[in-house]
Structure formats: C-alpha cells, structure tokens
C-alpha atoms as a printed R data frame, in Angstrom:
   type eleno elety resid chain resno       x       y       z
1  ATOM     1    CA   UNK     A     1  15.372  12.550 -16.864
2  ATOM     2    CA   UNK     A     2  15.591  12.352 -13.099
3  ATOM     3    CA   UNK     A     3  12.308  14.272 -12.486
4  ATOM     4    CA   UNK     A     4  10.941  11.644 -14.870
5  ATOM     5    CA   UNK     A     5  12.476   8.896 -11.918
6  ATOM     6    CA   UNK     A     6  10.772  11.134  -8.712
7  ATOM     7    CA   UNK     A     7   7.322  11.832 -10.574
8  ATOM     8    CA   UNK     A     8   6.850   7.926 -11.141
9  ATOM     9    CA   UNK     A     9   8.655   6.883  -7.781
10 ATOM    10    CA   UNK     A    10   5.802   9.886  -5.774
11 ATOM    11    CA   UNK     A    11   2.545   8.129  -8.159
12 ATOM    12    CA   UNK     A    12   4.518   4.728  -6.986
13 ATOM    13    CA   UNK     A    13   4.275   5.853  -3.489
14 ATOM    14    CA   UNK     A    14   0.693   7.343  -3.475
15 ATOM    15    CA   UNK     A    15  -0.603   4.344  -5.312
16 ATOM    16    CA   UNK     A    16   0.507   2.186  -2.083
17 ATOM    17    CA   UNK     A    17  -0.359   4.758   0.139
18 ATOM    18    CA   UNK     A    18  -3.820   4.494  -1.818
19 ATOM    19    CA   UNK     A    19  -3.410   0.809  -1.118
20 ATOM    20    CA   UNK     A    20  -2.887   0.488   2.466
21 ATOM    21    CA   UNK     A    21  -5.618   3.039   2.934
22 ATOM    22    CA   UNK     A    22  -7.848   0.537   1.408
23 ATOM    23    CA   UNK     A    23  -6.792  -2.300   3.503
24 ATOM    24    CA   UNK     A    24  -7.435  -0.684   6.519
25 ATOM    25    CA   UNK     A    25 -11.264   0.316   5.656
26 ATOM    26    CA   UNK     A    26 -11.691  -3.655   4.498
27 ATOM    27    CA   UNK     A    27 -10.454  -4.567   7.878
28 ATOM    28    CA   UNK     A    28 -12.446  -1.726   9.944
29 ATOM    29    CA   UNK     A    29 -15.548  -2.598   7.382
30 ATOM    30    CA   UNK     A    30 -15.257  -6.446   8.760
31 ATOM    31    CA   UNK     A    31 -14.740  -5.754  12.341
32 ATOM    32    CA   UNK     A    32 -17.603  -3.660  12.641
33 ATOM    33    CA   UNK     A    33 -19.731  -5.988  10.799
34 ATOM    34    CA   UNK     A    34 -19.616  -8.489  13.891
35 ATOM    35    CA   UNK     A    35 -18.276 -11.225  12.287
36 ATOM    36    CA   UNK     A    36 -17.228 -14.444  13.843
37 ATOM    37    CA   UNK     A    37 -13.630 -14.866  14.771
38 ATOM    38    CA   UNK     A    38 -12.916 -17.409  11.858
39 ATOM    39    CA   UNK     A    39 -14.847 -14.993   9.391
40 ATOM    40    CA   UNK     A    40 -12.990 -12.396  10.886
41 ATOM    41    CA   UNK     A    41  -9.993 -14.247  10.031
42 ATOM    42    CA   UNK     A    42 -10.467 -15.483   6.657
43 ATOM    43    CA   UNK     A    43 -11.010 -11.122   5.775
44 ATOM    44    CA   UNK     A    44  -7.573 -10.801   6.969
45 ATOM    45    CA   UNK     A    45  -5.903 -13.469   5.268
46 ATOM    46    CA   UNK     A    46  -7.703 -12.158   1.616
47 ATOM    47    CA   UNK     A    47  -6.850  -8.243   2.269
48 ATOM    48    CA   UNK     A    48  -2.891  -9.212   3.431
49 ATOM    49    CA   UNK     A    49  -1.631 -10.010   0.062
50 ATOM    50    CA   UNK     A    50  -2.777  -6.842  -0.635
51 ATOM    51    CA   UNK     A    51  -1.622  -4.992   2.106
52 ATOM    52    CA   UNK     A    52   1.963  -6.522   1.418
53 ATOM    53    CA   UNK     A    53   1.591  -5.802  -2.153
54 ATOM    54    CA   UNK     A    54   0.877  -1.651  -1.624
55 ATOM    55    CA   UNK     A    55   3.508  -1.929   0.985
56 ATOM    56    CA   UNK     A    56   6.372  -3.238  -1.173
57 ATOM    57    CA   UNK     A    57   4.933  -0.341  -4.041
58 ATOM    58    CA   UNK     A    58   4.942   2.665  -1.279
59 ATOM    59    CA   UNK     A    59   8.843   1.231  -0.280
60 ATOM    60    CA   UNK     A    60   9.527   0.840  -4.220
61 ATOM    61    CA   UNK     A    61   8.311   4.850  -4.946
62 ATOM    62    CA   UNK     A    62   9.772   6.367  -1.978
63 ATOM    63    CA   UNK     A    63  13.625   4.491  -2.970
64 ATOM    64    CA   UNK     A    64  12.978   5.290  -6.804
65 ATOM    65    CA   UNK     A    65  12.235   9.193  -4.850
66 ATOM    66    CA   UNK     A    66  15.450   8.965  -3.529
67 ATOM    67    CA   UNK     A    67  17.409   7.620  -6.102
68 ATOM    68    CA   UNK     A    68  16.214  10.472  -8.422
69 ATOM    69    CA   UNK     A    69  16.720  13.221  -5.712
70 ATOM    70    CA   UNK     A    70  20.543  11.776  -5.333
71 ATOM    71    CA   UNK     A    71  21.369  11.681  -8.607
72 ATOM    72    CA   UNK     A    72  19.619  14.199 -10.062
C-alpha cells in the first residue's frame, strides 16, 4: 500500500515540477518579447497563481514521498 503512497506522491511531484517548468518559459517567453513594464507585469501576475499552485503540488508529492518511505 505504501508504494501506492510514493508512486502518487513522485507523479505529484513531477506534475509541479512540470508546472514550474512551465512558468518559467511563460515568463522568459514575455521578457524576450519586449514588452512594456506594465505588460510585463500583468504576465506575471496571470502565471503566479500558477506558479504557487505547482509549488504547493511539488511540496504535497515530495511529503506524501516521505510519508510512504517512513512508514512503509
């Protein structure tokens, strides 16, 4: 049952991994565009939700990781 717990908690952690990877070529994509500051701006406020959103899934895989190795 436990490898069950690390399986899901690793695809958790990839997923946000997958996530944040994605946030970072949205940003890079808009910066090298040349966009103006408040353009520039209004990309980063849309991608953080996101960014905090694969975040909290990569920290949510790696404890149900943990919790699996420890009591498995």
């Amino acid at each position: 049952m436990f490898e069950f717990i690390i399986w899901g908690g690793a695809a958790l952690s990839l997923t946000g991994l997958a996530g944040l990877i994605w946030c970072i070529l949205r940003v890079m994509k808009a910066r090298k565009a040349g966009l103006s500051d408040d353009e520039l701006r209004a990309t980063v406020q849309a991608v953080l939700p996101w960014n905090l959103a694969s975040l909290f899934l990569s920290v949510l895989g790696l404890m149900l990781v943990i919790l699996g190795i420890s009591f498995g």
